[in-house]
N, C-alpha and C positions, 0 to 999 in steps of 0.2 A: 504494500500500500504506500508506503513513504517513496518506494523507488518511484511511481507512477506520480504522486505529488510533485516531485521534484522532476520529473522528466517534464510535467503540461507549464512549468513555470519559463519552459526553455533551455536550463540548464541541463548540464551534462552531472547527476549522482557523483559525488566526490565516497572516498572511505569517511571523511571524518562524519561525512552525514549518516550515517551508521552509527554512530560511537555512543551507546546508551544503555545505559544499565537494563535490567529485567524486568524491574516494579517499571522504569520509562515505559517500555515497550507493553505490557501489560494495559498502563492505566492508559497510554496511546490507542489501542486493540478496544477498550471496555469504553471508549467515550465514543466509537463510532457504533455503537448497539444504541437500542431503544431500550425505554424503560423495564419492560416488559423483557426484553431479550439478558439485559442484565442478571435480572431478579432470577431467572431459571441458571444462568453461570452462578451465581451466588451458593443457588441449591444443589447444585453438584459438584462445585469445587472441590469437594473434601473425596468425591468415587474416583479409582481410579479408570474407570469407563462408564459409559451410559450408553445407553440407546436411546430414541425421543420420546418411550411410552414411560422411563422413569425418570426424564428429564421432567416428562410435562408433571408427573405424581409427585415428583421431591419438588416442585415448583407450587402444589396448589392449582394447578390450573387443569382449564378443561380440555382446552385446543394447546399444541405447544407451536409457539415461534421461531422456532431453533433453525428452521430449513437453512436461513442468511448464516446462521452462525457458525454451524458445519462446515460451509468452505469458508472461514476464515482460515490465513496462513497457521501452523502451529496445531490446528484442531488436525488428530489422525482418523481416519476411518479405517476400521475392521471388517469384510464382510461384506454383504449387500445385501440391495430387497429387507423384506423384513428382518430380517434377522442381522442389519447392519450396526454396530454399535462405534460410539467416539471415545477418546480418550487422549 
């Protein structure tokens, strides 16, 4: 996401544009989600894997939002179809 930021501004991605700790890169990742999208990171930060039907249960919720969230950089995926889970 930051390479593509930095490419639409016209420049050319330097190394030092890179140069950011974990928690940067983290709370950078967590301010492009919705409120909603947040709140279910929140509820499974602590599983080492999910799939969307315990994302949306450890979240509260009815429907889950996660689809955007899954291809974020960093999110793995396991598996496919239903029986695909993240981690």
């Amino acid at each position: 996401m930051r390479f593509l930021e930095i490419r639409r501004t016209g420049r050319t991605p330097q190394p030092a544009d890179f140069d950011h700790d974990f928690p940067s890169l983290i709370a950078r990742t967590l301010s492009t989600l919705t409120a909603e999208e947040r709140h279910v990171m929140r509820s499974v930060a602590l599983l080492d894997a999910f799939d969307l039907d315990l994302a949306t249960a450890a979240a509260g919720l009815r429907l889950c939002p996660m689809g955007r969230v899954t291809l974020l950089p960093g999110t793995r995926s396991v598996g496919h179809g239903a029986g695909r889970s993240f981690g």
